[in-house]
C-alpha positions, 0 to 999 in steps of 0.5 A: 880743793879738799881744805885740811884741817891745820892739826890733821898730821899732829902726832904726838908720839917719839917714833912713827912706825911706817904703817902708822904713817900711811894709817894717818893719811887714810883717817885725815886725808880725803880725796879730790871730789872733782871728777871726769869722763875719760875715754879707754885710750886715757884711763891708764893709770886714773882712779874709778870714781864709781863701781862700773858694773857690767850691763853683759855677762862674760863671755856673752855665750858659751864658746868653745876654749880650744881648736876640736870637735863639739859633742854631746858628751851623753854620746860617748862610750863608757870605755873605749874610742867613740865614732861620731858623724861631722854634720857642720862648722862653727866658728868664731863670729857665726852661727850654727845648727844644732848637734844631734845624737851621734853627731860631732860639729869642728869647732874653733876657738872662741866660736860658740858652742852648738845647741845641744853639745856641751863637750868639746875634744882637742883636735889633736886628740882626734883622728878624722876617716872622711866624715867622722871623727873618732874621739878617745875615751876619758873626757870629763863633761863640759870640758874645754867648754866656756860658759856664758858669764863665767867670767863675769856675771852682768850687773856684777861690778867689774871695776870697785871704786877706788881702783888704779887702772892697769892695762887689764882693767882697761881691757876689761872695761872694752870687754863689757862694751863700755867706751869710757869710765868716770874717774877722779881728777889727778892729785895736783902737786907742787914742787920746788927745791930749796936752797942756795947752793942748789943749781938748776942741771946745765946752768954753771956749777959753781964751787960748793954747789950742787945740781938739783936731783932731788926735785927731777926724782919727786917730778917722775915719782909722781908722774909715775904714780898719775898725780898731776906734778907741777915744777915750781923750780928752786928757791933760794934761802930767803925766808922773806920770800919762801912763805909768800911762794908757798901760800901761792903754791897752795893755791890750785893744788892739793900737796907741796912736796920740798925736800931739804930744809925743813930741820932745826938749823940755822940756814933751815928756812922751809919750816919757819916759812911753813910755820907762818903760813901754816901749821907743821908738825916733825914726823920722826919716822922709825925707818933708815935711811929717813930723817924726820919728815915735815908734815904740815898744812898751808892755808888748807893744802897738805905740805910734806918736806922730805929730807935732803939726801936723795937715797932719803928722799926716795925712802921717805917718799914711797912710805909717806908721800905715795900713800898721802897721794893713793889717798888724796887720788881717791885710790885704795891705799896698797903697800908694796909686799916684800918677797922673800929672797936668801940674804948674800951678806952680813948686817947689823942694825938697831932694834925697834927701827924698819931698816931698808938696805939697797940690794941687788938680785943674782942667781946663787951656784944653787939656782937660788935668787939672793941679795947683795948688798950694794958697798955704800950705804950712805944716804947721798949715793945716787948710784946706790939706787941705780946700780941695785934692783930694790932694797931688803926690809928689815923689821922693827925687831930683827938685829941682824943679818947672817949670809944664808938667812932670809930677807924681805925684798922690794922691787923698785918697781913695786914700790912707785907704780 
């Protein structure tokens, strides 16, 4: 396990701006050093340990892209149709002879090329008459022709380290032969929720209690990210055993993830707890919904405390803890890109703070894809995640939103994968 340092989070600032955030992690954060062989069935979604480079170029021989006829494109006439003999057959898996002047050999996708032709015509442009094919004028040289390594040159790296693989980085990876890939362990994250008054889902409800959400929301945020996501349950409010459970978390793990207890009120015992065991720090993230987000250390283990509104939960998660566990899996640090979509409805906020309004998306009468806003704004609606499509970003300096203007939009999807 990486030990931190316990002033690695200190910020001494008032507001931090949401690339700050993830900028600290980048600069005091390393990456699990443990590493292991994994074969192509298990490596979605595990991080490139080191540059994999290809031993073959690809694709390993000129092949023929379409269903035609392989020319010799110095063959063809100037202007006007070109009559050529059929002398053979490749296709995909076999060998062939040569083509010669005035020769054309049937083609198939994905076989290679016959030495001499350099030119390959659609089969739908062509007529056959017994055993010639006659060939329209126009084709450029070497069209529909694939060359040996255009896709990748061998010795080129295939896959940077650093890289999360997705299902075309694995079929890249069986592509250039290899069977399996060195990757980083799996961040290991603990998890627990805090809290008298917060009941395990399927137990008795009793008055004034609450099922516990936020810590089935973290467990999938992680799972979904690849971390390895330990649940440690819920601890009650009792500040005599919340700091003996979290140094015992610490140990065998790379992060403690809470969420709730860690602002400045009395039955608040999650920072006091930290603070014996550890060292915290209040982040005061220039974003809404969010509150201050606890960022400490405990005996050499990253700890973040999220705030207790699951909405705010969700928010500070994908802006603080996805970037702190891109960064601890040893992957490249990639916020999500918002695109851009017309607003359908009318908002106001502050300056100087990044807003993030739950939206859902719907084709406009003009064709249009637009932003409506969900009606509750609070940061304790759950359904306001799961009745929208993602959430609109509004900048530092912007103060308003006129129905009509343009917005930047996150998809859910963008922001946990």
């Amino acid at each position: 396990m990486a030990q931190l340092s316990d002033d690695c989070f200190a910020f001494g600032g008032t507001l931090l701006a949401v690339e700050a955030a993830a900028a600290r992690m980048a600069a005091h954060v390393p990456p699990v050093r443990e590493t292991e062989a994994v074969g192509l069935a298990d490596a979605l979604g595990r991080v490139v340990a080191n540059d994999v480079r290809t031993k073959i170029p690809l694709p390993p021989f000129d092949n023929s892209a379409v269903d035609g006829y392989a020319v010799r494109h110095a063959d063809l006439a100037a202007s006007g149709e070109t009559r050529l003999r059929i002398v053979g057959r490749s296709q995909a898996g076999s060998r062939t002879e040569a083509v010669g002047a005035g020769q054309a050999i049937r083609i198939f996708t994905g076989a290679p090329m016959p030495e001499g032709a350099d030119t390959v015509f659609m089969q739908e442009d062509c007529r056959v008459e017994g055993e010639t094919v006659i060939l329209p004028a126009g084709l450029k040289p070497g069209a529909n022709r694939r060359l040996r390594g255009e896709d990748i040159a061998a010795g080129a790296v295939a896959l940077p380290a650093g890289r999360r693989l997705g299902p075309e980085d694995v079929a890249l990876t069986a592509a250039i032969g290899c069977t399996e890939i060195e990757v980083r362990r799996r961040p290991r994250v603990a998890v627990f929720s805090t809290g008298d008054e917060i009941v395990e889902p399927g137990k008795p409800l009793g008055a004034s209690a609450l099922y516990d959400a936020n810590r089935y929301l973290l467990l999938a945020l992680l799972r979904g990210m690849g971390a390895e996501a330990h649940d440690l349950g819920i601890l009650k409010d009792d500040p005599a055993a919340l700091a003996p459970a979290l140094a015992a978390a610490a140990e065998g793990h790379d992060l403690i993830l809470t969420s709730g207890g860690v602002s400045t009120g009395e039955a608040d015992h999650v920072k006091a707890a930290v603070e014996q065991v550890g060292k915290l720090v209040l982040w005061r993230l220039a974003i809404k919904p969010g509150r201050p987000v606890a960022m400490g250390v405990v005996r050499g283990t990253a700890f973040a405390g999220l705030p207790g509104n699951p909405v705010a939960v969700f928010v500070t998660f994908v802006h603080v803890v996805r970037p702190l566990i891109q960064r601890l899996a040893g992957a490249e640090v990639v916020s999500a890109s918002a695109l851009p979509v017309r607003a359908a409805f009318q908002y106001k906020k502050k300056k100087g703070r990044r807003e993030y309004v739950r939206v859902g998306l719907r084709r406009g009468a003009d064709g249009v894809i637009e932003a409506v806003k969900h009606p509750q704004d609070g940061a304790g609606v759950l359904t306001s995640l799961t009745e929208t499509d993602g959430l609109a970003e509004l900048l530092e300096d912007r103060v308003e939103v006129e129905p009509g203007s343009t917005v930047g939009f996150l998809s859910y999807a963008a922001l946990v994968g």
